[in-house]
N, CA, C and O atoms as a DFTB+ gen file, in Angstrom:
720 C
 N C O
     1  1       4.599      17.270      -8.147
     2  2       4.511      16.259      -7.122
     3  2       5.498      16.601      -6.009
     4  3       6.521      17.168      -6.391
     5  1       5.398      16.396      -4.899
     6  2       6.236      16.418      -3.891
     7  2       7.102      15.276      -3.529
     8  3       6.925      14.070      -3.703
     9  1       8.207      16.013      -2.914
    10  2       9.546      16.044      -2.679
    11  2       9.742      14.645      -1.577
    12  3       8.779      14.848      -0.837
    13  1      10.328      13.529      -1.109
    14  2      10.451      13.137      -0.318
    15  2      10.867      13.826       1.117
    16  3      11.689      14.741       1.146
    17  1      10.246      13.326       2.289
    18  2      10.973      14.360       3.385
    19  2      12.039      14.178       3.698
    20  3      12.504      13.047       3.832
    21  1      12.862      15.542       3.942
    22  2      14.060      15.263       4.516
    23  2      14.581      15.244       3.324
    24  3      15.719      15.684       3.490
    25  1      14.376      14.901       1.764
    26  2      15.921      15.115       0.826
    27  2      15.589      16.450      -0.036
    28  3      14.450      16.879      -0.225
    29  1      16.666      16.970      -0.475
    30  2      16.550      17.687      -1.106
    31  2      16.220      17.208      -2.701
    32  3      16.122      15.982      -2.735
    33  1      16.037      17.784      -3.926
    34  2      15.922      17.249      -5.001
    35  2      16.983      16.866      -5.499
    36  3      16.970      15.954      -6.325
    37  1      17.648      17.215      -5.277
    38  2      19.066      16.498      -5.928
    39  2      19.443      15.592      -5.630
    40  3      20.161      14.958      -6.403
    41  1      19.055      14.992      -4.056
    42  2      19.670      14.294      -3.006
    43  2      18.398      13.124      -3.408
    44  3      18.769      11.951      -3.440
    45  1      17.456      13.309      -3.603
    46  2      16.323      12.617      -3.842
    47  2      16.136      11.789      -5.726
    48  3      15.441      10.895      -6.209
    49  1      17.137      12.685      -6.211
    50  2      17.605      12.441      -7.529
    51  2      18.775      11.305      -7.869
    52  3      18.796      10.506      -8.806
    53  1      19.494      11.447      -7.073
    54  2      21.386      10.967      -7.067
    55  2      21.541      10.988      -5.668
    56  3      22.068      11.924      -5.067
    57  1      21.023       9.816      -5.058
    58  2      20.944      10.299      -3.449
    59  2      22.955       9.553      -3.275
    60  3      23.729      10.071      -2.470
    61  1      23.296       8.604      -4.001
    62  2      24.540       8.409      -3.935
    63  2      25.237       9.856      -4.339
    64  3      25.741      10.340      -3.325
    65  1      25.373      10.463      -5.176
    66  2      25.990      11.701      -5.776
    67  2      27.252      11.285      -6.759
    68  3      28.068      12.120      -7.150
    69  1      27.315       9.578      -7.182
    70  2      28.602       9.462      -7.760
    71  2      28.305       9.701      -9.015
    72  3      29.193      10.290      -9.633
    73  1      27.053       9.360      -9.782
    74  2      26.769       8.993     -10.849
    75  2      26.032      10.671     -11.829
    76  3      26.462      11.565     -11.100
    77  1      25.475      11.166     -12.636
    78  2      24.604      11.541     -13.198
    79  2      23.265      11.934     -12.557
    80  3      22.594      11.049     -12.026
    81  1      22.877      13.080     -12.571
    82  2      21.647      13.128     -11.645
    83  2      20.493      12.827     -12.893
    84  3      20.654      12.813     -14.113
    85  1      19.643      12.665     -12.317
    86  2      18.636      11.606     -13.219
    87  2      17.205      12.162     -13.053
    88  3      16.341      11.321     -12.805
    89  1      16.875      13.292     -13.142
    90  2      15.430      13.589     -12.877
    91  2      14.684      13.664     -13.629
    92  3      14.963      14.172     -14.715
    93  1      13.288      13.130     -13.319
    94  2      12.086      12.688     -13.824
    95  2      11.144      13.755     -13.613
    96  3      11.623      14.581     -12.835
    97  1       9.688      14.134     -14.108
    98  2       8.830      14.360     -13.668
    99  2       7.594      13.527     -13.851
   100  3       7.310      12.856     -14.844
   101  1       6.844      13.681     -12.651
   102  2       5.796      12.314     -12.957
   103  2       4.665      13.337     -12.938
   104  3       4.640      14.391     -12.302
   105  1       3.493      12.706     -13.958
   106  2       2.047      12.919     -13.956
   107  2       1.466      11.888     -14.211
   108  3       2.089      10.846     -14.414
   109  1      -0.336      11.989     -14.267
   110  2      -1.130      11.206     -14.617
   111  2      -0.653      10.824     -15.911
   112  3       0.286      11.571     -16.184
   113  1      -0.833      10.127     -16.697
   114  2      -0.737       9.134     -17.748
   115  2      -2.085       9.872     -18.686
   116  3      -3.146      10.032     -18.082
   117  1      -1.997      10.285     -20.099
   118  2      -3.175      10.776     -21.155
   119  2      -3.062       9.699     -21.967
   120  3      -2.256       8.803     -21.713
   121  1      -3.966       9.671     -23.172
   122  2      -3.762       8.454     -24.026
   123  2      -3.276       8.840     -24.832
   124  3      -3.297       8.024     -25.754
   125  1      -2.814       9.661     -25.059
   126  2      -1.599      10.431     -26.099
   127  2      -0.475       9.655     -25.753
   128  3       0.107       9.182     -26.729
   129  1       0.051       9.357     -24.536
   130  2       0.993       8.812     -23.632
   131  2       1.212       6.948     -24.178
   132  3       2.190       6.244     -23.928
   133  1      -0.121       6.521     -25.006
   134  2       0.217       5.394     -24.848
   135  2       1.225       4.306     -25.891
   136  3       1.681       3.171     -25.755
   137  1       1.253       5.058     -26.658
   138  2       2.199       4.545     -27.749
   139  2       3.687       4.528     -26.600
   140  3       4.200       3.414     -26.500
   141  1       4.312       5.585     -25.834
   142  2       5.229       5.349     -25.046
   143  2       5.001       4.299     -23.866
   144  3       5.936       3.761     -23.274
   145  1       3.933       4.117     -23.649
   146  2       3.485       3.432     -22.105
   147  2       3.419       1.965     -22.548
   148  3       3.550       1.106     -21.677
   149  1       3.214       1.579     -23.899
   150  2       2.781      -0.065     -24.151
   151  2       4.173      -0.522     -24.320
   152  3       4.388      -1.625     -23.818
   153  1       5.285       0.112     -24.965
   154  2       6.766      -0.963     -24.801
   155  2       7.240      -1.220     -23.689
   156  3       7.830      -2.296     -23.586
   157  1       7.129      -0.182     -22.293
   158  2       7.363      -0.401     -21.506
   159  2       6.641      -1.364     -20.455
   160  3       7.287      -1.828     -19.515
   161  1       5.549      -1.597     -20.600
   162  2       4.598      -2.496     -20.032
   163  2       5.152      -3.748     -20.785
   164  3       4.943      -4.793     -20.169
   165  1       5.792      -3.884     -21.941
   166  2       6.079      -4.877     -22.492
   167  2       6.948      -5.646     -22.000
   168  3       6.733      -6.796     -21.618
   169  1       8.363      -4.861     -21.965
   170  2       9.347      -5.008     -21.620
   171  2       9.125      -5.340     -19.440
   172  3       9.886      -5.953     -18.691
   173  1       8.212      -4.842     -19.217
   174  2       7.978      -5.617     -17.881
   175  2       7.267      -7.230     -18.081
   176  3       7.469      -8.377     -17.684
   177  1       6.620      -6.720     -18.682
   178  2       5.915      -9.012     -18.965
   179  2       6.811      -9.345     -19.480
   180  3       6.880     -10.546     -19.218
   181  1       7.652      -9.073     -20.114
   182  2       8.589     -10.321     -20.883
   183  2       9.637     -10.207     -19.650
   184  3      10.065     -11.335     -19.408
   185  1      10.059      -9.467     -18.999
   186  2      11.084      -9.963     -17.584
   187  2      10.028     -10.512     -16.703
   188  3      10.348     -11.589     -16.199
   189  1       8.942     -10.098     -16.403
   190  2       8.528     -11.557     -16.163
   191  2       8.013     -13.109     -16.092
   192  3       7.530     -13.922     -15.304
   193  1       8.463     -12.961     -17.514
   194  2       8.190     -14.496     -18.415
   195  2       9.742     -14.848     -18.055
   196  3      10.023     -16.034     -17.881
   197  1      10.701     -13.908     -17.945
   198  2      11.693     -15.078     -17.731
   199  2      11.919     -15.718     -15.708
   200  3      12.765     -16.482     -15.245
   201  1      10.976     -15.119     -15.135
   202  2      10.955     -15.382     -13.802
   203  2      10.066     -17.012     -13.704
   204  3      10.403     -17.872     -12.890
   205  1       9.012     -17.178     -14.602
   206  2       8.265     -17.756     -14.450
   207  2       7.510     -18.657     -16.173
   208  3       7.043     -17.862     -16.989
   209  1       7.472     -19.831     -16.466
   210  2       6.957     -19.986     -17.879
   211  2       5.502     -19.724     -17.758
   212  3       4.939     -19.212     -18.726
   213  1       4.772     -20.033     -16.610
   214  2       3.727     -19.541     -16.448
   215  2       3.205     -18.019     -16.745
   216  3       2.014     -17.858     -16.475
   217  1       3.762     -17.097     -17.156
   218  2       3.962     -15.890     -17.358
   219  2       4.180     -15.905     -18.649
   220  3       4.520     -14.785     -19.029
   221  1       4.131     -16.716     -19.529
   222  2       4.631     -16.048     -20.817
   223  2       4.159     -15.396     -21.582
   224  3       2.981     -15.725     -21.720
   225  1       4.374     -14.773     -22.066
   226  2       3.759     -13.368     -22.846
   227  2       2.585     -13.445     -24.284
   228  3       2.870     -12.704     -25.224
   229  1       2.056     -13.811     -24.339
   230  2       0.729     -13.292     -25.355
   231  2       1.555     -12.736     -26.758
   232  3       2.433     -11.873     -26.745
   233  1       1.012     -13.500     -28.042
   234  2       1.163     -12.735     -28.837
   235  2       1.352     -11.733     -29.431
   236  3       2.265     -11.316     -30.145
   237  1      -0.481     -10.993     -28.764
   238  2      -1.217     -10.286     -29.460
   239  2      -0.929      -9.260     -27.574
   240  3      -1.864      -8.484     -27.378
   241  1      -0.229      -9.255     -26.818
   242  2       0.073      -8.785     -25.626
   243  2       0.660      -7.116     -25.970
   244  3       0.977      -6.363     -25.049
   245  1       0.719      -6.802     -27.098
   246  2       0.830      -5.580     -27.482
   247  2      -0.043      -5.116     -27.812
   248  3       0.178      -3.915     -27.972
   249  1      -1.554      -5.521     -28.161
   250  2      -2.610      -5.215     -28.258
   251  2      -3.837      -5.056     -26.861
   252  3      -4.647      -4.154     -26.648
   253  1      -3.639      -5.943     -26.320
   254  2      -4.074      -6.195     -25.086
   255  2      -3.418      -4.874     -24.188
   256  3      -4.135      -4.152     -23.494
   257  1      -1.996      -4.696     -24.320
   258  2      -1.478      -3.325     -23.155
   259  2      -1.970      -2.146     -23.803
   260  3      -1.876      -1.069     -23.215
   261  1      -2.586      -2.232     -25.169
   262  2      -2.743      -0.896     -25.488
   263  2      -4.798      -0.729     -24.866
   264  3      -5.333       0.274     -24.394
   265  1      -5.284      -1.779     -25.072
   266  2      -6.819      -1.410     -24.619
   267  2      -6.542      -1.110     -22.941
   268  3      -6.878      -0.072     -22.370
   269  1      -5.797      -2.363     -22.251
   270  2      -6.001      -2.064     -20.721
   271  2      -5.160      -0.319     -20.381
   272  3      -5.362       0.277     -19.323
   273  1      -4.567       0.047     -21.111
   274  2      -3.914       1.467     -20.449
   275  2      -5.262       2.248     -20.669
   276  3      -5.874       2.757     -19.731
   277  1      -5.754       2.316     -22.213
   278  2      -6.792       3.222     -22.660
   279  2      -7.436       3.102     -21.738
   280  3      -7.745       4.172     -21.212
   281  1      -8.040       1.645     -20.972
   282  2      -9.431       1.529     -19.944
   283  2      -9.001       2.220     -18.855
   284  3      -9.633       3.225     -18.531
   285  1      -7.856       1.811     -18.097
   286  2      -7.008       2.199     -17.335
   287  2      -6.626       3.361     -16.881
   288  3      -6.092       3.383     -15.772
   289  1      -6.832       4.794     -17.740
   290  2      -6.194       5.891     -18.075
   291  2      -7.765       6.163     -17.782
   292  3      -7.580       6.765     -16.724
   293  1      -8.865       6.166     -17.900
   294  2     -10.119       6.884     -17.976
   295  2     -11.161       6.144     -16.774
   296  3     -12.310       6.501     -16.511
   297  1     -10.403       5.035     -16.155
   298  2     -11.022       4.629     -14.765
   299  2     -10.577       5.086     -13.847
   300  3      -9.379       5.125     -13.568
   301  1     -11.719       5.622     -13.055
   302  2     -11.646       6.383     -11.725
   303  2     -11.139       5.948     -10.575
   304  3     -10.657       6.597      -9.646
   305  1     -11.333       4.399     -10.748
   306  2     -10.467       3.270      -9.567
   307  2      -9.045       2.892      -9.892
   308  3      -8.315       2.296      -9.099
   309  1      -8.577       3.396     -11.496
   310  2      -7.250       3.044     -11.793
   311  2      -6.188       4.470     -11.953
   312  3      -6.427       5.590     -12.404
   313  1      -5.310       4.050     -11.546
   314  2      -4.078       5.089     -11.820
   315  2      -3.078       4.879     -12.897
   316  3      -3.598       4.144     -13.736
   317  1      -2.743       4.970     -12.992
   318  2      -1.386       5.067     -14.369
   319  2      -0.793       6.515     -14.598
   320  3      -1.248       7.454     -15.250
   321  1       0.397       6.396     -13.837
   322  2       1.194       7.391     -13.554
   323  2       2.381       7.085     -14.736
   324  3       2.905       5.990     -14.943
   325  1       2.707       8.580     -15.578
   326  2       3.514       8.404     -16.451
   327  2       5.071       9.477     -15.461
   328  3       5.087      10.479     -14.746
   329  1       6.375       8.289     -16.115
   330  2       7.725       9.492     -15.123
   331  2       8.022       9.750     -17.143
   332  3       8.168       9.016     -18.121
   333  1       7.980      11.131     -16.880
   334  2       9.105      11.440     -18.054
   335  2      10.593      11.839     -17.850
   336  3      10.905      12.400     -16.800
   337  1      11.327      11.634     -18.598
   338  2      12.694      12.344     -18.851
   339  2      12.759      13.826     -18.422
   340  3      11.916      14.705     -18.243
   341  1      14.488      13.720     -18.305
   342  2      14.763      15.104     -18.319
   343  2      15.957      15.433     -19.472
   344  3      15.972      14.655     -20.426
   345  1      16.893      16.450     -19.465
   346  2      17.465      16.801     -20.572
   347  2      17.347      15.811     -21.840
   348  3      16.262      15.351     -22.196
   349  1      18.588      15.520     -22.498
   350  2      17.839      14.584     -23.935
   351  2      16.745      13.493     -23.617
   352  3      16.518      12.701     -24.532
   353  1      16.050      13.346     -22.465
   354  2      15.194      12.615     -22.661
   355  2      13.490      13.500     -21.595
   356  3      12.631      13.252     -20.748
   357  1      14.001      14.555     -22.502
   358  2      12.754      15.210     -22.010
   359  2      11.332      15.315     -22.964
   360  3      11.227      15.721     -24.121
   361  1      10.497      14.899     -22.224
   362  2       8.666      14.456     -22.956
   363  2       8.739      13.224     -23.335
   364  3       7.765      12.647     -23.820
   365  1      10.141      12.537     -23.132
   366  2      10.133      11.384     -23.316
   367  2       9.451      10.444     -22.068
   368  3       9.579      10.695     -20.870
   369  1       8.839       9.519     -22.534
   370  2       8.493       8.630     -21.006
   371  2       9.228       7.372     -20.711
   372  3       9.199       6.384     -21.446
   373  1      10.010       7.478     -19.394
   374  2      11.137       6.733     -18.870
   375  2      10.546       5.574     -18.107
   376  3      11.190       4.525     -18.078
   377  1       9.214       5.667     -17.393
   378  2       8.787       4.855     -16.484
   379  2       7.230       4.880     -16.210
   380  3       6.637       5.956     -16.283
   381  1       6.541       3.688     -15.888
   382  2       5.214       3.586     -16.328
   383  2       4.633       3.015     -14.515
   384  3       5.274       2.024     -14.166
   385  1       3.687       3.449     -13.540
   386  2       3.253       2.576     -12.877
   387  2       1.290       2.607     -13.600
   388  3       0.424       3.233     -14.212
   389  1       1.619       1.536     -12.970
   390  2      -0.166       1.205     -13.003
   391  2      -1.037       0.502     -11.767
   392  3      -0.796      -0.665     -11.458
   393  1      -1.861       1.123     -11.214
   394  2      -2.788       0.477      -9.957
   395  2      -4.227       0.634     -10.152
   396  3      -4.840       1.166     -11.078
   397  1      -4.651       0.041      -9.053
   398  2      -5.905       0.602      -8.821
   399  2      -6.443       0.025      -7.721
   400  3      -5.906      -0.882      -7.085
   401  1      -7.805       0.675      -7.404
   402  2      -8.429       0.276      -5.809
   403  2      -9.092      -1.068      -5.804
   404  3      -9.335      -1.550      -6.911
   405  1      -9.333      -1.560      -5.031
   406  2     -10.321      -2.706      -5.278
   407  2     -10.952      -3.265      -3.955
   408  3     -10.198      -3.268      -2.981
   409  1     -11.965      -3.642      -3.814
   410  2     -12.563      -3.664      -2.698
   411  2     -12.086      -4.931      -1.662
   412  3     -11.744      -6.008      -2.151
   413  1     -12.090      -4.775      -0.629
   414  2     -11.742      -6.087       0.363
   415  2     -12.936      -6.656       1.102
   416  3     -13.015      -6.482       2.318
   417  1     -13.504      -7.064       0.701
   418  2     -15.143      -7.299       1.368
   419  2     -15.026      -8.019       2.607
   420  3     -15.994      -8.262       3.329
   421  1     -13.781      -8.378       2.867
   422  2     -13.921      -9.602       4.345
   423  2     -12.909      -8.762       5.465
   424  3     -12.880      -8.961       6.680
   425  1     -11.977      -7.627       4.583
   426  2     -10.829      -7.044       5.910
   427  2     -11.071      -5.559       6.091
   428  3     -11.757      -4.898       5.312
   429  1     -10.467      -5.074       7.165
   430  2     -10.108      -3.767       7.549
   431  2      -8.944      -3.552       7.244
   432  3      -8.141      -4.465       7.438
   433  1      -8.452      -2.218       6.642
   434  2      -9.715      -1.235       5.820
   435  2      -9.881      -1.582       4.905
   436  3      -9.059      -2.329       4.374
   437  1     -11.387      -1.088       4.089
   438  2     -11.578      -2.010       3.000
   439  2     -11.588      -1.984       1.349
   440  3     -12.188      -2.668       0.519
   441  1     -10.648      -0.883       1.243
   442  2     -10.037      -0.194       0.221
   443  2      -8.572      -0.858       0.298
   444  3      -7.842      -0.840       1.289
   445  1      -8.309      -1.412      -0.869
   446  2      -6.559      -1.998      -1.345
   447  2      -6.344      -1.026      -2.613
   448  3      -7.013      -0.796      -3.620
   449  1      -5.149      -0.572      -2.129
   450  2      -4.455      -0.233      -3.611
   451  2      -3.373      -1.009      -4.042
   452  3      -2.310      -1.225      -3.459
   453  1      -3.795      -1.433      -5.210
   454  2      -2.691      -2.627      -5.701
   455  2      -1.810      -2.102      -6.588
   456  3      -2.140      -1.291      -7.453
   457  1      -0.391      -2.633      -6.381
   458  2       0.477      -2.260      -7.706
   459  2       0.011      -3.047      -8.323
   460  3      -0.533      -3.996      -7.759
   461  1       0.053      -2.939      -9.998
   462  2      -0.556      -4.394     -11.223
   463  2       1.125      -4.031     -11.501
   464  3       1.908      -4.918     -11.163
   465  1       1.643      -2.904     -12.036
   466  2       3.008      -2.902     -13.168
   467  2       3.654      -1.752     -12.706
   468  3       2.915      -0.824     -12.376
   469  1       5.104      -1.565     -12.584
   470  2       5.899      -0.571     -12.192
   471  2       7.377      -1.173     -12.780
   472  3       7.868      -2.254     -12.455
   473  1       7.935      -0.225     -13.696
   474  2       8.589      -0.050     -14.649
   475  2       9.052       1.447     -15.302
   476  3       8.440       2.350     -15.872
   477  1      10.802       1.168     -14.816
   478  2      11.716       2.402     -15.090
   479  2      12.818       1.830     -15.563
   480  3      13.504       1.022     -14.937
   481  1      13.028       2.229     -16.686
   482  2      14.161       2.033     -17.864
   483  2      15.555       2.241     -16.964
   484  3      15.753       3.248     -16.285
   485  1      16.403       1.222     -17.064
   486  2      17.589       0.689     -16.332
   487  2      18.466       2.395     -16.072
   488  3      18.594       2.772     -14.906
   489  1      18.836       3.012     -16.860
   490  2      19.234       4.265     -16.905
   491  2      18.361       5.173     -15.558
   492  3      18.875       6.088     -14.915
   493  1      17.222       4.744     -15.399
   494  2      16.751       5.515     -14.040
   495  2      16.726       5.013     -12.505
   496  3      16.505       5.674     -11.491
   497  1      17.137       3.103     -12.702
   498  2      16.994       2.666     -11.603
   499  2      18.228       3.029     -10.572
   500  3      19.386       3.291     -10.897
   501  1      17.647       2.974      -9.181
   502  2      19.120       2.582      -7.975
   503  2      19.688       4.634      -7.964
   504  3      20.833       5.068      -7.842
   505  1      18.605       5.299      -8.108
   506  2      18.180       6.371      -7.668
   507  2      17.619       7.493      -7.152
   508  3      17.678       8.698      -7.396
   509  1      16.890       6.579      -6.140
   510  2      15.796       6.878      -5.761
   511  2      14.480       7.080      -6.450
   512  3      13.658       7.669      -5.747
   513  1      14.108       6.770      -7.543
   514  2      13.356       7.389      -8.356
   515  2      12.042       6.565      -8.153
   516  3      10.938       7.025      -7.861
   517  1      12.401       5.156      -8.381
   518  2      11.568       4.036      -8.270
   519  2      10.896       4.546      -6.292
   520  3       9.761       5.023      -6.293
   521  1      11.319       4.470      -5.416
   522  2      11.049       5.021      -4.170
   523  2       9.759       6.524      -4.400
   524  3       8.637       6.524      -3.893
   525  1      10.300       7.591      -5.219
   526  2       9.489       8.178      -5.257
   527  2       8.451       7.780      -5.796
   528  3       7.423       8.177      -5.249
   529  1       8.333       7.162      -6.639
   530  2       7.366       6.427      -7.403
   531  2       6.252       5.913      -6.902
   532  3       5.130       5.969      -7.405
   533  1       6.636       5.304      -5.695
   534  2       6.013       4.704      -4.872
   535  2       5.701       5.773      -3.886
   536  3       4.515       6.071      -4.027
   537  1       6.151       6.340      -3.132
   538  2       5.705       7.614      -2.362
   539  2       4.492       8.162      -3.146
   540  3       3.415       7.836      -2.646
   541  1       4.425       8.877      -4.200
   542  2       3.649       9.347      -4.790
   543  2       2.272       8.992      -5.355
   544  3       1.264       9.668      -5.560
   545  1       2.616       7.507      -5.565
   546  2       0.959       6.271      -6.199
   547  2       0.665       6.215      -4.660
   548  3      -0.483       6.525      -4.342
   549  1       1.659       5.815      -3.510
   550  2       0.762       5.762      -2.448
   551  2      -0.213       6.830      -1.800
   552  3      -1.280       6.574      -1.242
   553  1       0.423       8.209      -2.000
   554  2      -0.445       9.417      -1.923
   555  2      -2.082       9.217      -2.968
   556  3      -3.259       9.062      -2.643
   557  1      -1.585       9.291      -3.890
   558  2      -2.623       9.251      -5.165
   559  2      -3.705       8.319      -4.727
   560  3      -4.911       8.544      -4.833
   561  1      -3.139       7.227      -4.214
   562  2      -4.381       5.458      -3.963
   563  2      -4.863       6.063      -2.773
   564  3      -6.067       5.958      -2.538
   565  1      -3.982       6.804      -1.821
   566  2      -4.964       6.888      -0.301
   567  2      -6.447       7.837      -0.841
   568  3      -7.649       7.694      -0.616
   569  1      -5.481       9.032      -1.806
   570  2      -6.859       9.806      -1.974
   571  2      -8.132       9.508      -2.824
   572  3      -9.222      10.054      -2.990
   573  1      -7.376       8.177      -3.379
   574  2      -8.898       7.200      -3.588
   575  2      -9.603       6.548      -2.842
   576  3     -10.678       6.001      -3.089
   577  1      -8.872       6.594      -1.666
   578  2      -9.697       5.633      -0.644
   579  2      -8.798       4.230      -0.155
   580  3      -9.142       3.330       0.611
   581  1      -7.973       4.352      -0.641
   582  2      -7.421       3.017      -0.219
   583  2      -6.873       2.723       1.162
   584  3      -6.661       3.824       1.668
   585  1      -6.605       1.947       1.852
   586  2      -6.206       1.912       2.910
   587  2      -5.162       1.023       3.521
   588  3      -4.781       0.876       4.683
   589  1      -4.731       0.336       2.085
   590  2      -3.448      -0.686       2.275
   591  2      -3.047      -0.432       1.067
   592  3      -3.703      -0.010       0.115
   593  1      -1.597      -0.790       1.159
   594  2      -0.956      -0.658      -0.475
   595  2      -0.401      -2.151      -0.415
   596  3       0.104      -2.810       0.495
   597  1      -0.669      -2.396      -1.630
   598  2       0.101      -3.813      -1.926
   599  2       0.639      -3.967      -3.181
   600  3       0.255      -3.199      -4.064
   601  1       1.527      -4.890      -3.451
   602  2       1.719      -4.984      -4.978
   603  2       2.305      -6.571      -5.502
   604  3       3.019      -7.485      -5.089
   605  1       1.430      -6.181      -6.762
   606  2       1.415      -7.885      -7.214
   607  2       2.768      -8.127      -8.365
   608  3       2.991      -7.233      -9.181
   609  1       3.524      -9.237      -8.354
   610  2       4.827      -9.523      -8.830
   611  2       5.472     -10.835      -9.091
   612  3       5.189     -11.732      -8.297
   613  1       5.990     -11.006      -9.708
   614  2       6.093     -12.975      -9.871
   615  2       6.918     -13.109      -8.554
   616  3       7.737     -12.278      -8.160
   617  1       6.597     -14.225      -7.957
   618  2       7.559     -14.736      -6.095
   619  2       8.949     -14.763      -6.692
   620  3       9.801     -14.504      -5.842
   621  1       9.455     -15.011      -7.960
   622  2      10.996     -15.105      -8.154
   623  2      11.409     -14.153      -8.486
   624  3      12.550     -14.447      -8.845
   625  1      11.253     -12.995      -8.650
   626  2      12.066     -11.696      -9.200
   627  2      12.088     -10.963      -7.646
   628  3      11.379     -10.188      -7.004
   629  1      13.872     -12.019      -7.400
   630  2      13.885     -10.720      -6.277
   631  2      14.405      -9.626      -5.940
   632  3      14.881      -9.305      -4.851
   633  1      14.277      -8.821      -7.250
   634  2      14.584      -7.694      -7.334
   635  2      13.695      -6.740      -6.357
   636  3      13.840      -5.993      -5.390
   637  1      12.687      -7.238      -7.220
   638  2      11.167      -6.348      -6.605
   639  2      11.122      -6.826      -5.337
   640  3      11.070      -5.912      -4.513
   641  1      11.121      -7.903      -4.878
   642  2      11.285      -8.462      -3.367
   643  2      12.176      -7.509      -2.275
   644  3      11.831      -7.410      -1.098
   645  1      13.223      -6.907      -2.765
   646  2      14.033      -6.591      -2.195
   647  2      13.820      -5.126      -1.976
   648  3      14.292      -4.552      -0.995
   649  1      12.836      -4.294      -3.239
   650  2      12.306      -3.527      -3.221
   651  2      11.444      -3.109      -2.472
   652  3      11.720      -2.205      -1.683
   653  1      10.017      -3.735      -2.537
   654  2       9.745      -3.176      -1.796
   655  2       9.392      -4.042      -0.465
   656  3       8.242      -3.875      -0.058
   657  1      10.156      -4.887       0.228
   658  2      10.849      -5.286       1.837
   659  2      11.675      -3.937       2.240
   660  3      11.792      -3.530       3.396
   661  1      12.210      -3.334       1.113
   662  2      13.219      -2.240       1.538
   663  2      12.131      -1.262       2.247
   664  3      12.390      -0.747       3.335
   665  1      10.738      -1.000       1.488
   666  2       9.844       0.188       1.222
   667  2       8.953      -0.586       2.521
   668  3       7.964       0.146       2.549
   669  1       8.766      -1.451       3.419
   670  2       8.729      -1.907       4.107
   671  2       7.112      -2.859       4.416
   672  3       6.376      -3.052       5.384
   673  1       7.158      -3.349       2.627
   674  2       5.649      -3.955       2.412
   675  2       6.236      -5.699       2.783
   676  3       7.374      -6.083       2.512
   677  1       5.258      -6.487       3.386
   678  2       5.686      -8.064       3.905
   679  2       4.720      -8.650       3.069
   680  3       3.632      -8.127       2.830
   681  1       5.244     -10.130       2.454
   682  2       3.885     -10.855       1.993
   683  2       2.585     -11.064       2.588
   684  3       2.656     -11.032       3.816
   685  1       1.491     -11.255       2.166
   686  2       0.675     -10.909       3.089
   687  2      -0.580     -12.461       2.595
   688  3      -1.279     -13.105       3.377
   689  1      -0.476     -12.609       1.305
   690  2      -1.155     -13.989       0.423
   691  2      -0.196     -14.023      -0.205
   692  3       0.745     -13.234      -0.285
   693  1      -0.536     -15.585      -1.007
   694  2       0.373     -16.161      -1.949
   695  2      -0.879     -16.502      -2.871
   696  3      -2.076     -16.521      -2.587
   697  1      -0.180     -16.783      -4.139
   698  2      -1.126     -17.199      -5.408
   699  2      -0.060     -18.505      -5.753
   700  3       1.154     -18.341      -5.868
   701  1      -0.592     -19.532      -5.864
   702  2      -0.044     -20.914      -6.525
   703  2      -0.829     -21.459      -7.990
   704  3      -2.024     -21.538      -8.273
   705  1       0.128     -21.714      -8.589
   706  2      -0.112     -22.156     -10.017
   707  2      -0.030     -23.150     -10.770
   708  3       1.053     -22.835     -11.264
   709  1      -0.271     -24.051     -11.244
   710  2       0.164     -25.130     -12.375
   711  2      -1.073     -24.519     -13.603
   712  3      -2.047     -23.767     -13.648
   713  1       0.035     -25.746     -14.819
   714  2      -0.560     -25.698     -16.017
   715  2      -1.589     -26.984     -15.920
   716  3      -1.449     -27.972     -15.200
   717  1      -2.715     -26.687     -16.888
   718  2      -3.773     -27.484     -16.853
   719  2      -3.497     -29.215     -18.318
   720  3      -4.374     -30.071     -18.435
């Protein structure tokens, strides 16, 4: 995968330089991959069950992440990009995104690529990595056709808010909720 412009890999790795350089390599996602890919999808719904009770996590939600990756992993409209490790955590998988295209029948242009899940084990965050992450699914979604990137996230985690406002995406809809 390519390099952000303008950094070098190292710089794109540990763009601070105080800490540990931290490099990943990312590919498509196999279903060999998914026994590593479902804790981490996990461990993203349950942080966001604590943003929201409306969010709370499914039982059987370890069963459910293992069919949607399998579907996920072999649909032509979905992506699921696996980041693995490097030294002791090499073939290991550190970070999971998941998207896909979906049609906009009423706007220009009429291809969306949506984030659904994006998730990197605390040891990789606040290193640019998550940034490439996103550089790279956005490459991947255009060459599906997409023509907006967006990504879906509970309104209170403003982590991700801060994320990607940084990456320079604005709300664009809102989804409102109660229990029945």
């Amino acid at each position: 995968m390519t390099t952000p412009k303008g950094k070098t890999e190292a710089e794109r790795l540990n763009p601070t330089a105080t800490g540990p350089s931290v490099p990943i390599h990312l590919r498509p996602a196999r279903t060999s991959d998914i026994a590593q890919l479902v804790p981490l999808i996990l461990r993203l719904k349950r942080l966001n069950e604590e943003f929201d009770p409306l969010l709370k996590v499914r039982p059987d939600a370890e069963e459910r992440a293992t069919e949607i990756l399998r579907h996920d992993i072999s649909d032509p409209e979905a992506l699921v990009l696996a980041a693995e490790g490097a030294g002791t955590d090499k073939d290991k998988v550190v970070g999971v995104v998941r998207a896909r295209v979906r049609e906009r029948p009423f706007y220009s242009p009429e291809k969306e690529g949506v984030i659904l899940d994006i998730y990197l084990l605390p040891l990789y965050r606040r290193r640019g990595v998550g940034e490439y992450l996103l550089q790279e699914l956005s490459a991947s979604l255009k060459a599906k056709g997409a023509g907006v990137l967006t990504a879906e996230f509970p309104v209170q985690n403003e982590i991700a808010i801060r994320f990607y406002t940084k990456q320079g995406f604005r709300p664009i809809t809102t989804l409102h909720g109660r229990t029945m």
